[in-house]
PyMOL Python script that loads the backbone (N, CA, C, O; Angstrom):
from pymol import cmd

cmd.read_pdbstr("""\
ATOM      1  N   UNK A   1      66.466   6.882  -3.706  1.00  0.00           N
ATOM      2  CA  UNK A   1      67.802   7.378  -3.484  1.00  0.00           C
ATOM      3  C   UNK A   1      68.425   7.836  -4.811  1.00  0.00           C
ATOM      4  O   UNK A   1      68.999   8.920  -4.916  1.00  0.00           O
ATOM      5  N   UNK A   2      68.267   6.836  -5.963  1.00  0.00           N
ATOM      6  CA  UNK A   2      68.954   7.242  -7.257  1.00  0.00           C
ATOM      7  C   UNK A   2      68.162   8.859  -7.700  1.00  0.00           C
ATOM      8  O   UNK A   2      68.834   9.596  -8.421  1.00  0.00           O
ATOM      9  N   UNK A   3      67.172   9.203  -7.383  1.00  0.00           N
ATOM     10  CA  UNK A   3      65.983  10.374  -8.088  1.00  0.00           C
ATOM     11  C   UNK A   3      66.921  11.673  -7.018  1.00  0.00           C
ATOM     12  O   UNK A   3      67.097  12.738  -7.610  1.00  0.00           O
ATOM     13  N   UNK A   4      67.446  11.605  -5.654  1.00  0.00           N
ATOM     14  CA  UNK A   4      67.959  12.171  -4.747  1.00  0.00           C
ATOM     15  C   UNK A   4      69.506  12.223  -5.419  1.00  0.00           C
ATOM     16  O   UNK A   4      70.040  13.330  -5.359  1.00  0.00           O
ATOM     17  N   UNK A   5      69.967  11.578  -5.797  1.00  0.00           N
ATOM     18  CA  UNK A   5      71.393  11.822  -6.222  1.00  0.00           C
ATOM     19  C   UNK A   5      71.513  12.281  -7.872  1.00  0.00           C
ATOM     20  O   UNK A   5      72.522  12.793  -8.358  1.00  0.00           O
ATOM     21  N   UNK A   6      70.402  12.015  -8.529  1.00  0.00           N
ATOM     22  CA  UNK A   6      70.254  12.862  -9.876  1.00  0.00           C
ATOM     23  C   UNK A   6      69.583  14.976  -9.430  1.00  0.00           C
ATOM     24  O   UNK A   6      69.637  15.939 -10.194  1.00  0.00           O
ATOM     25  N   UNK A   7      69.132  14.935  -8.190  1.00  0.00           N
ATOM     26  CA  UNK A   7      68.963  16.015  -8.182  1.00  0.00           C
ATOM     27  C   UNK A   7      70.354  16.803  -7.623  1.00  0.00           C
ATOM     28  O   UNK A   7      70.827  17.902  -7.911  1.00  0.00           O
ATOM     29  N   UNK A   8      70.744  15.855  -6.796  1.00  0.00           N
ATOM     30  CA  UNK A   8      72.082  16.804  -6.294  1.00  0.00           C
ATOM     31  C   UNK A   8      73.497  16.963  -7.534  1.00  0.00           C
ATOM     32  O   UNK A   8      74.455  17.718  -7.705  1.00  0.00           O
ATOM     33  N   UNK A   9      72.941  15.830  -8.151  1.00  0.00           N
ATOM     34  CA  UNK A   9      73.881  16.149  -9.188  1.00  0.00           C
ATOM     35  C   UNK A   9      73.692  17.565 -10.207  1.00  0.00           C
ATOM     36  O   UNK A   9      74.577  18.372 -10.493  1.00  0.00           O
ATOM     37  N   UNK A  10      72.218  17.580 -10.654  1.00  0.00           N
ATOM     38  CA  UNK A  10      71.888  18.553 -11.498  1.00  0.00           C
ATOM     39  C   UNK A  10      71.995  20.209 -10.667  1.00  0.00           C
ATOM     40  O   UNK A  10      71.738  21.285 -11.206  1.00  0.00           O
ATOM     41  N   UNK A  11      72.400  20.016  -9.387  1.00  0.00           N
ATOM     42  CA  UNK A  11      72.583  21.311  -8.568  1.00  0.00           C
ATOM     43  C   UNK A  11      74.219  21.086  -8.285  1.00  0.00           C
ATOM     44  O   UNK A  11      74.813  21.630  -7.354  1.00  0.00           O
ATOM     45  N   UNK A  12      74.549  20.607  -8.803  1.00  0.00           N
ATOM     46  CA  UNK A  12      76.360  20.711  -8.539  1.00  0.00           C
ATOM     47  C   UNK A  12      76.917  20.244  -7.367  1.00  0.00           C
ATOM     48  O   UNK A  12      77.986  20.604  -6.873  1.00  0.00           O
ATOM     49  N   UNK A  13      75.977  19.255  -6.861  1.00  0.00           N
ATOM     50  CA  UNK A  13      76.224  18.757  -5.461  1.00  0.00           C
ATOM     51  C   UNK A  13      76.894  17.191  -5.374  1.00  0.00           C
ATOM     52  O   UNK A  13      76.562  16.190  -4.738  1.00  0.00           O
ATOM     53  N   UNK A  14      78.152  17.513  -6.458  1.00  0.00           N
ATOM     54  CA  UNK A  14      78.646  16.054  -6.894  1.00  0.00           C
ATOM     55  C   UNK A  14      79.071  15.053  -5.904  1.00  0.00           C
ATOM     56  O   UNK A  14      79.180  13.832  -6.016  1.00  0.00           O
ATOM     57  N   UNK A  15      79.316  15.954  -4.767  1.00  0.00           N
ATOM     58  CA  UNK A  15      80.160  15.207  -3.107  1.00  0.00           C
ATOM     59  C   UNK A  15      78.964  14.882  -2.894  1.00  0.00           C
ATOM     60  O   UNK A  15      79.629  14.597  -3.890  1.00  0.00           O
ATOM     61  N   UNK A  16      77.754  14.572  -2.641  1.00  0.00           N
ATOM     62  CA  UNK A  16      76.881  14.403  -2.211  1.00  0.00           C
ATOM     63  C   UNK A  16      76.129  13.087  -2.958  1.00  0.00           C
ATOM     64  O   UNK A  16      75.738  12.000  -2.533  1.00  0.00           O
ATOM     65  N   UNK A  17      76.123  13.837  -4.496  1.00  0.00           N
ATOM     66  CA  UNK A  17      75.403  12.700  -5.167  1.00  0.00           C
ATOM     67  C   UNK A  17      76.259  11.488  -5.411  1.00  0.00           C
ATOM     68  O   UNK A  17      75.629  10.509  -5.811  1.00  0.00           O
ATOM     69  N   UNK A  18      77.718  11.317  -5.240  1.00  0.00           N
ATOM     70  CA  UNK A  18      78.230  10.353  -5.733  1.00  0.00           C
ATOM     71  C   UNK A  18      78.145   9.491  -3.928  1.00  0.00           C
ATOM     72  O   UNK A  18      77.743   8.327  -3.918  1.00  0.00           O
ATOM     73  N   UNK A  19      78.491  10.077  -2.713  1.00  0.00           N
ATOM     74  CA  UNK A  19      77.961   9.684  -1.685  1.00  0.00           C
ATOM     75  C   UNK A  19      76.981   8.532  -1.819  1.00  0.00           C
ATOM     76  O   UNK A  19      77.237   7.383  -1.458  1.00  0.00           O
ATOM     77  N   UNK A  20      75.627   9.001  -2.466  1.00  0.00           N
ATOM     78  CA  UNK A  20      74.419   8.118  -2.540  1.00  0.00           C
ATOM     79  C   UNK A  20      74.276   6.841  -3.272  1.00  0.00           C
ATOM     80  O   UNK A  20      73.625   5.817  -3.063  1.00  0.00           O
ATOM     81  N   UNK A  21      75.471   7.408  -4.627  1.00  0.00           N
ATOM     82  CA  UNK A  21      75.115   6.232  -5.262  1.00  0.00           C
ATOM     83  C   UNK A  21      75.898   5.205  -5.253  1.00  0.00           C
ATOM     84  O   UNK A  21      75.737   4.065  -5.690  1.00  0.00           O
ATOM     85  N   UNK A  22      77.222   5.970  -4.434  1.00  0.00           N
ATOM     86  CA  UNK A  22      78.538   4.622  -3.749  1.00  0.00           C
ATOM     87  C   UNK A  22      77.590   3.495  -2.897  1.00  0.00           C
ATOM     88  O   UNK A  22      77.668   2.301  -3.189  1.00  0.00           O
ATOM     89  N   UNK A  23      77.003   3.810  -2.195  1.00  0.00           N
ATOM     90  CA  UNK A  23      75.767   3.531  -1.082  1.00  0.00           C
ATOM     91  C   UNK A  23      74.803   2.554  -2.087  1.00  0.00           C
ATOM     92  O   UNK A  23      74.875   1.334  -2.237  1.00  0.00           O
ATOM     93  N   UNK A  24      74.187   3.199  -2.508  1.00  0.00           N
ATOM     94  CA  UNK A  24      73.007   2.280  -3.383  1.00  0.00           C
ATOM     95  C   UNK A  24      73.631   1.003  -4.484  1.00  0.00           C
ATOM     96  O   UNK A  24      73.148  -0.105  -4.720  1.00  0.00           O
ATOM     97  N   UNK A  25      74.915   1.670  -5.038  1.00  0.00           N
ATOM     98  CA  UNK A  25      75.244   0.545  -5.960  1.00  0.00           C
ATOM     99  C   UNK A  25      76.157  -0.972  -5.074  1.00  0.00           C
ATOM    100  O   UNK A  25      76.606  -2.051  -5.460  1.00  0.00           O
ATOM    101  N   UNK A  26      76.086  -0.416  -4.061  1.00  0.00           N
ATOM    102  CA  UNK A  26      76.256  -1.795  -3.021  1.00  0.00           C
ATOM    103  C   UNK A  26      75.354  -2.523  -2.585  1.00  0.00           C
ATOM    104  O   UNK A  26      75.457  -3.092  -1.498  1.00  0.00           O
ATOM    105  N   UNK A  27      74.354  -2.624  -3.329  1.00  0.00           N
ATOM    106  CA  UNK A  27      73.348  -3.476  -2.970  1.00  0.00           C
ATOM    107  C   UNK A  27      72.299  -3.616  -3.993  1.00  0.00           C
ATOM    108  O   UNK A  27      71.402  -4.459  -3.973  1.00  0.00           O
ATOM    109  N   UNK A  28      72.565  -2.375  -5.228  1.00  0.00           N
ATOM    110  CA  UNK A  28      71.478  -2.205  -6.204  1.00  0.00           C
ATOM    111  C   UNK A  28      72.760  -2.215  -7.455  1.00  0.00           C
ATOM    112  O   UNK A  28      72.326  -1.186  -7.973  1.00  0.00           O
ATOM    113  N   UNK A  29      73.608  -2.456  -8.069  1.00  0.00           N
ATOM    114  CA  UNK A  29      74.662  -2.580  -8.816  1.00  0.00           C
ATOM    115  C   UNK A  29      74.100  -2.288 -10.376  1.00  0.00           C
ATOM    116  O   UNK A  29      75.004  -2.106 -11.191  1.00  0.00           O
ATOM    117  N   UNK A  30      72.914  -2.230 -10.827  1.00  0.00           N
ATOM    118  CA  UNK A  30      72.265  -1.716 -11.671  1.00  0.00           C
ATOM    119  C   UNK A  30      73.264  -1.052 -13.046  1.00  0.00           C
ATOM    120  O   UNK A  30      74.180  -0.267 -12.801  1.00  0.00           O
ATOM    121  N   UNK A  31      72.928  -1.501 -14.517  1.00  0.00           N
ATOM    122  CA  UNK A  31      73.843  -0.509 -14.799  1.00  0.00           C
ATOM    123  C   UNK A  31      73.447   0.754 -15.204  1.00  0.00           C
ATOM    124  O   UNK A  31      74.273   1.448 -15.797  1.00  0.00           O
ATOM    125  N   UNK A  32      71.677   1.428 -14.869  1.00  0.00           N
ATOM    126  CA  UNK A  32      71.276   2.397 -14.715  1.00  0.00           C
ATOM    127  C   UNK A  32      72.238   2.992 -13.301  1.00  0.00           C
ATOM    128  O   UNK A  32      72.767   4.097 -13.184  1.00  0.00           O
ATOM    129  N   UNK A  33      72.237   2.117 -12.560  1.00  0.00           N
ATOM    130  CA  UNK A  33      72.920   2.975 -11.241  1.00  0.00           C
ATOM    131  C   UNK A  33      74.444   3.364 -11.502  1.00  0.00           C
ATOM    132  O   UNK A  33      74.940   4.402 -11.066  1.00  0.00           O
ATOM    133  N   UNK A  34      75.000   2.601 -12.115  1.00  0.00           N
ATOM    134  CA  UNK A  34      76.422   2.441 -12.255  1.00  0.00           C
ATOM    135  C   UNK A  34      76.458   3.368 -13.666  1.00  0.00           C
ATOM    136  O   UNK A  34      77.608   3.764 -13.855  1.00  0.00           O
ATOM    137  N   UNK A  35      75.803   3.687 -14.394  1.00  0.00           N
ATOM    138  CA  UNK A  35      75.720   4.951 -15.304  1.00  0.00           C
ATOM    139  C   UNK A  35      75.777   6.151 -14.414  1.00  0.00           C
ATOM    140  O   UNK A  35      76.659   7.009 -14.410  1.00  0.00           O
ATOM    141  N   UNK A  36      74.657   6.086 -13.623  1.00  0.00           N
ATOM    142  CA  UNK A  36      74.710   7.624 -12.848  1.00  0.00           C
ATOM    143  C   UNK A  36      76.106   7.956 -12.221  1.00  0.00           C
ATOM    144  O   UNK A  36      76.756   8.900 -12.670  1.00  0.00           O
ATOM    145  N   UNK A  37      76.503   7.305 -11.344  1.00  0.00           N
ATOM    146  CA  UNK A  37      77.800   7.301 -11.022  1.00  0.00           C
ATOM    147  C   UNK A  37      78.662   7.760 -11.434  1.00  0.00           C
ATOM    148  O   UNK A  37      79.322   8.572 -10.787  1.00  0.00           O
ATOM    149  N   UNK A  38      78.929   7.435 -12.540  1.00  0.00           N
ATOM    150  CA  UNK A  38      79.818   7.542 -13.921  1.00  0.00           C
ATOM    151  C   UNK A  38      79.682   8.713 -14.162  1.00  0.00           C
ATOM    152  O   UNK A  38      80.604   9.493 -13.924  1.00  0.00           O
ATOM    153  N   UNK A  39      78.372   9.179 -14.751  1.00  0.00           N
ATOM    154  CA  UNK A  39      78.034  10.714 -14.733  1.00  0.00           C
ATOM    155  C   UNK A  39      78.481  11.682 -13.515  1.00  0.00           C
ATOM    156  O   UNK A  39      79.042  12.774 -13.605  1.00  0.00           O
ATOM    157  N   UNK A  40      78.115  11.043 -12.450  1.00  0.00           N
ATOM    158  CA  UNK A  40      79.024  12.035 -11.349  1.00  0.00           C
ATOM    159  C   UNK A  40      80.482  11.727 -11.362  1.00  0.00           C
ATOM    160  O   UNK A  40      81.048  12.671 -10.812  1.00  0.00           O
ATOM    161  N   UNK A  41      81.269  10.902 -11.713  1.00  0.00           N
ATOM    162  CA  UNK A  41      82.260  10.833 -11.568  1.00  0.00           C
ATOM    163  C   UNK A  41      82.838  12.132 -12.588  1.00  0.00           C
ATOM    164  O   UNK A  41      83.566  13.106 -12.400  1.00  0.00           O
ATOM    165  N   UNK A  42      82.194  11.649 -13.594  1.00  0.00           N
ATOM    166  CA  UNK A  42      82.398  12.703 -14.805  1.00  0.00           C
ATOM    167  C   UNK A  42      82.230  14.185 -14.772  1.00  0.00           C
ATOM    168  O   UNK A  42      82.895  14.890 -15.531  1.00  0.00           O
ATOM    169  N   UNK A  43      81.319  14.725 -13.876  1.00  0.00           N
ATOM    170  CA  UNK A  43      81.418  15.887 -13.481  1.00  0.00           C
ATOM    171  C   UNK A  43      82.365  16.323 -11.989  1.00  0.00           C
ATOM    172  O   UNK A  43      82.280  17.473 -11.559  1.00  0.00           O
ATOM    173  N   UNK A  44      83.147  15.399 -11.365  1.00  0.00           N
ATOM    174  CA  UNK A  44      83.409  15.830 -10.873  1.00  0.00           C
ATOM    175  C   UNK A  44      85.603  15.966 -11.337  1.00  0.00           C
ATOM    176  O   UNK A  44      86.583  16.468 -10.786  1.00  0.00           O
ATOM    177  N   UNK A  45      85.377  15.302 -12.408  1.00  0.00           N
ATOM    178  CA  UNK A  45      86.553  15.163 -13.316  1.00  0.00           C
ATOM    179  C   UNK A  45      87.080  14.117 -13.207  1.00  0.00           C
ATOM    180  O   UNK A  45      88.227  14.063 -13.651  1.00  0.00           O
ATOM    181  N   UNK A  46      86.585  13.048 -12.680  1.00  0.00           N
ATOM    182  CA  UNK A  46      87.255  11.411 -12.125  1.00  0.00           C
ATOM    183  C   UNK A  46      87.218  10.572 -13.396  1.00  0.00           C
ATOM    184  O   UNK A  46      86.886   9.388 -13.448  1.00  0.00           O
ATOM    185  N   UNK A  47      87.641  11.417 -14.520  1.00  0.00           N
ATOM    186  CA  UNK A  47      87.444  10.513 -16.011  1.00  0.00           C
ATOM    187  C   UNK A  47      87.803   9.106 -15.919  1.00  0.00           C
ATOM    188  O   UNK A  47      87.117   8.198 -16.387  1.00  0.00           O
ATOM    189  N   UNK A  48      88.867   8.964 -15.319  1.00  0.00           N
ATOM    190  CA  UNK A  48      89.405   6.872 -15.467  1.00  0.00           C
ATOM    191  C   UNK A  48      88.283   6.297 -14.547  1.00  0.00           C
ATOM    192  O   UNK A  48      87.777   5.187 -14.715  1.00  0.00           O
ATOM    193  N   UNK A  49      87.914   7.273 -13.445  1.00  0.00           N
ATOM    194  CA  UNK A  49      86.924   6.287 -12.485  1.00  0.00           C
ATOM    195  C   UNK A  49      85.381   6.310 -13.340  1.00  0.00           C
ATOM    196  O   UNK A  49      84.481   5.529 -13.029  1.00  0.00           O
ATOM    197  N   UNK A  50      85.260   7.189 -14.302  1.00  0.00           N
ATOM    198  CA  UNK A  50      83.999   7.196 -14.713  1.00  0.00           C
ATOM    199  C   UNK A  50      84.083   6.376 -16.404  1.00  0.00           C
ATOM    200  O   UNK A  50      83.153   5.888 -17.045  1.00  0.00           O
ATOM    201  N   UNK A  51      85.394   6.459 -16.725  1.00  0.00           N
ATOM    202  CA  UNK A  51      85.655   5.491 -18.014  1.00  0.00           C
ATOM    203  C   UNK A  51      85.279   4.106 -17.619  1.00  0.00           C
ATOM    204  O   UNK A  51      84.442   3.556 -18.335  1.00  0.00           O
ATOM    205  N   UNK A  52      86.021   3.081 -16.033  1.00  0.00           N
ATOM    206  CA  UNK A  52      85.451   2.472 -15.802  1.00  0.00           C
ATOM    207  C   UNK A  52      84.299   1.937 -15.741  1.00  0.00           C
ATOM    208  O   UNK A  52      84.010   0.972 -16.449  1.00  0.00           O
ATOM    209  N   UNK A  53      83.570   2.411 -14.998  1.00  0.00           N
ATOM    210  CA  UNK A  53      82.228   2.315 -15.196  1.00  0.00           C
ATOM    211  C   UNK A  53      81.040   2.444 -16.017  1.00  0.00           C
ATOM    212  O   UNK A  53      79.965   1.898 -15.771  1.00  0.00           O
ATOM    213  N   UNK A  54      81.243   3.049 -16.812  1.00  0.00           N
ATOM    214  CA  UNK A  54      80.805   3.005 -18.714  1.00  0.00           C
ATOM    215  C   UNK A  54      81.230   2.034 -19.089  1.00  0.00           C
ATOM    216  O   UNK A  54      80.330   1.195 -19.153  1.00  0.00           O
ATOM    217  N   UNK A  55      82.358   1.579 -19.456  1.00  0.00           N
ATOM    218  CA  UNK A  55      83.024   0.240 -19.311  1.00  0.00           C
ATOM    219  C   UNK A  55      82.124  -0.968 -18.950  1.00  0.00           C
ATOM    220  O   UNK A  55      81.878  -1.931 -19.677  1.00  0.00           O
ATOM    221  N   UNK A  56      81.634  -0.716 -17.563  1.00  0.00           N
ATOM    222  CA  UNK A  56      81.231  -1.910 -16.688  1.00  0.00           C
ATOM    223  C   UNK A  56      79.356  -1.977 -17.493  1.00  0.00           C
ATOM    224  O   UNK A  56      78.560  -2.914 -17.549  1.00  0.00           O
ATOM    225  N   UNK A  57      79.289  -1.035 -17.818  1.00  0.00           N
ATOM    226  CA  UNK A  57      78.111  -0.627 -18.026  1.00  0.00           C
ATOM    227  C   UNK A  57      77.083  -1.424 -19.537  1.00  0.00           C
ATOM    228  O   UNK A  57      75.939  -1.825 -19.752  1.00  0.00           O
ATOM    229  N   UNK A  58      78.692  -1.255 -20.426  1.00  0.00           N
ATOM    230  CA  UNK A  58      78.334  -1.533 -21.700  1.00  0.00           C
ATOM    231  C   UNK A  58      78.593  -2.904 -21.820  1.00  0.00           C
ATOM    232  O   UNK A  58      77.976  -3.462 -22.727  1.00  0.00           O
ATOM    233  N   UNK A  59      79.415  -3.657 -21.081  1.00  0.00           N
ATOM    234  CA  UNK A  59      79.664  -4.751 -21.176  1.00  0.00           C
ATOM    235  C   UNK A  59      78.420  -5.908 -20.500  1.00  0.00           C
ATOM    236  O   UNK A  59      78.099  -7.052 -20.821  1.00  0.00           O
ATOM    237  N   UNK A  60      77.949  -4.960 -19.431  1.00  0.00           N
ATOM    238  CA  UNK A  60      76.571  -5.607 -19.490  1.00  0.00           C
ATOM    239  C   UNK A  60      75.749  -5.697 -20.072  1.00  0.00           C
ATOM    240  O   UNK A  60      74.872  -6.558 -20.006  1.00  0.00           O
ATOM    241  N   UNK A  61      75.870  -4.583 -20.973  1.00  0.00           N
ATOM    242  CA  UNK A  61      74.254  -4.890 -21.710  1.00  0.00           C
ATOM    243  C   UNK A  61      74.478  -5.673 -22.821  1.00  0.00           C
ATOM    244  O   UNK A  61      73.539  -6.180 -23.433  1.00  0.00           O
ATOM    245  N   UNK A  62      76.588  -5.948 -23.410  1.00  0.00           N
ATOM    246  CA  UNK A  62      76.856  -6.839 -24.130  1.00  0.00           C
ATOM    247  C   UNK A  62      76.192  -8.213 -23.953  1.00  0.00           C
ATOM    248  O   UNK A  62      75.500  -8.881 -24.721  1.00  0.00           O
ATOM    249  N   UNK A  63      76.642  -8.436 -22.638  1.00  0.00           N
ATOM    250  CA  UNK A  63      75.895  -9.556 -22.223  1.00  0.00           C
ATOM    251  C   UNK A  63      74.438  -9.683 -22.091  1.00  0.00           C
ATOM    252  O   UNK A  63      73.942 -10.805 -21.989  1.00  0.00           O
ATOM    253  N   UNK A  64      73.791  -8.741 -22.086  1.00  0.00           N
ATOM    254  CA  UNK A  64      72.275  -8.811 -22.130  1.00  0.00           C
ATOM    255  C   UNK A  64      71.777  -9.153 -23.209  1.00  0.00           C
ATOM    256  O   UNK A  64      70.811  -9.911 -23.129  1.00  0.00           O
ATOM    257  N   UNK A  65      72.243  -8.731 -24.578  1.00  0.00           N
ATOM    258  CA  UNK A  65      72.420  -8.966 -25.546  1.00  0.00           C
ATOM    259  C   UNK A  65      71.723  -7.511 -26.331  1.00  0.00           C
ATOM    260  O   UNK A  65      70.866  -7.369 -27.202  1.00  0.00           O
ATOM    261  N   UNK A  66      72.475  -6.662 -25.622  1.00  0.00           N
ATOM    262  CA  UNK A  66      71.324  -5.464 -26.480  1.00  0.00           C
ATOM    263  C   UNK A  66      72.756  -4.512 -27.350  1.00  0.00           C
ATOM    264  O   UNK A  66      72.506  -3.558 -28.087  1.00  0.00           O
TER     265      UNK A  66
END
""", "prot")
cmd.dss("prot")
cmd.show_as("cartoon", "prot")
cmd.util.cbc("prot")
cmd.orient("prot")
């Protein structure tokens, strides 16, 4: 699903790809997944919703310790 919403993204199909990954990160919360997101949020101009999630993103890997 994430390889399906990186293609619709790279074709401008941001209603679509962010669709998939609202979907997937409810059960796969990943912060590879929750990056992509972000990236669609970001192209579709949702900067605070995609600041969030960069946010959510980096603070995990704070905690990961990387």
């Amino acid at each position: 699903m994430r390889e399906l919403a990186k293609a619709f993204l790279a074709q401008g199909k941001t209603v679509r790809a962010a669709a998939l990954m609202l979907n997937l990160i409810k059960t796969e919360p990943t912060p590879e997944n929750l990056e992509l997101l972000a990236d669609v949020y970001l192209a579709q101009g949702l900067f605070d919703d995609a600041k969030e999630l960069y946010l959510r993103v980096l603070k995990a890997g704070l905690k990961a310790g990387f």
